[in-house]
C-alpha positions in Angstrom: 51.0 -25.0 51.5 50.9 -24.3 55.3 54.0 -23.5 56.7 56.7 -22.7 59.6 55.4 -19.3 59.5 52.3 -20.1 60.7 53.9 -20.8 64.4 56.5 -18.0 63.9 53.3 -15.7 63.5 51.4 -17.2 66.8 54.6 -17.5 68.3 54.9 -13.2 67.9 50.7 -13.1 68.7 51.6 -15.0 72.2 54.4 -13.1 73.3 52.4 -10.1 72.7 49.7 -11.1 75.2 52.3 -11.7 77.9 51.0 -8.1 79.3 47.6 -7.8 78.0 44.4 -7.4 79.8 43.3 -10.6 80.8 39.7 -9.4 80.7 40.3 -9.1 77.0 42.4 -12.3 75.5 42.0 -15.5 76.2 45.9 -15.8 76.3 46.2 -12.8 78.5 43.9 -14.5 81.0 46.3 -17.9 80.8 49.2 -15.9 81.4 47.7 -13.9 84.2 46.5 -17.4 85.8 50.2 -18.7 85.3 52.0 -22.0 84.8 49.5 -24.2 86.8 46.5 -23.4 84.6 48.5 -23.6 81.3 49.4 -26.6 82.3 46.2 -27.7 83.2 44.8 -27.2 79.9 47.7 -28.5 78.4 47.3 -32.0 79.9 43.6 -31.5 79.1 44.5 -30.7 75.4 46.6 -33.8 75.4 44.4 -36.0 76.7 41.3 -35.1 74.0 44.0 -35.9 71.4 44.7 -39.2 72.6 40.7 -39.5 72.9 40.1 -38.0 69.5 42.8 -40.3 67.7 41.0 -43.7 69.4 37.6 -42.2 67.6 39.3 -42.1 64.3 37.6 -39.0 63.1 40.6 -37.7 61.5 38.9 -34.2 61.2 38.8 -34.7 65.1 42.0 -35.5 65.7 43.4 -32.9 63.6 41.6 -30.0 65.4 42.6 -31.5 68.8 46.1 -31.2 68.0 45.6 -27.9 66.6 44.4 -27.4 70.1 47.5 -29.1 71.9 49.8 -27.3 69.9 48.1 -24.1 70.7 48.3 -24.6 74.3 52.0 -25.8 74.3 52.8 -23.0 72.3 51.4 -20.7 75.3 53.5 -22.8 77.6 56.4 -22.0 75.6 55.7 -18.5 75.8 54.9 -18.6 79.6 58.7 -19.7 79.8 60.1 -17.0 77.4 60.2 -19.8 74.9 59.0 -20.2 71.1 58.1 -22.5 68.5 61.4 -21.7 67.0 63.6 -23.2 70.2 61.7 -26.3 69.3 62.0 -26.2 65.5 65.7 -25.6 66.1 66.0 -28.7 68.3 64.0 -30.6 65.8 66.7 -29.4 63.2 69.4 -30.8 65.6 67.5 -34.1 65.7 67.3 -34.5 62.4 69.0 -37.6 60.4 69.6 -39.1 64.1 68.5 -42.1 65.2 66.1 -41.6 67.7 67.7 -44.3 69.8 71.0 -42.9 69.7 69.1 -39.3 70.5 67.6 -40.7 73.3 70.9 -42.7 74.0 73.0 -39.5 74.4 70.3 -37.1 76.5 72.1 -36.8 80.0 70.9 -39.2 83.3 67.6 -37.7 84.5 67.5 -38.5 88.2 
């Protein structure tokens, strides 16, 4: 079984590219770019899920999320964030409702 790991391991592999050559990681070239072109290709990733998933390949969809969570995951990084700030608000979320969750997040203006 896959498992939390998985992201703790890409989580390390990301951070490590912070300061690599861009002319040799893919990451490396994202972070060099910055936060406009992760982004980018984060809303590109997002919207080939949301295409993928009205296909129905499930095969598809699976890979394109693979590919969203990939680029997130560099986002994260780019930010000084990990998969594990997000599995630890998951955690907190957990056995909530997700109306009351919602319910209690402050005002956004």
């Amino acid at each position: 079984m896959v498992s939390a790991e998985i992201l703790e391991r890409l989580s390390a592999t990301l951070a490590s590219r912070r300061d690599a050559d861009p002319s040799t990681s893919y990451v490396a070239r994202l972070f060099h770019k910055g936060q406009e072109a992760i982004l980018k290709k984060v809303g590109e990733e997002a919207v080939e899920t949301i295409m993928a998933a009205k296909d129905g390949d499930k095969l598809h969809l699976v890979r394109e999320v693979a590919d969203l969570w990939f680029h997130t995951m560099v986002l994260l990084a780019n930010e000084g964030l990990s998969a594990e700030d997000v599995l630890a608000e998951l955690a907190r979320r957990e056995g909530i409702s997700g109306i009351e969750e919602k319910a209690a997040r402050p005002a956004q203006d």
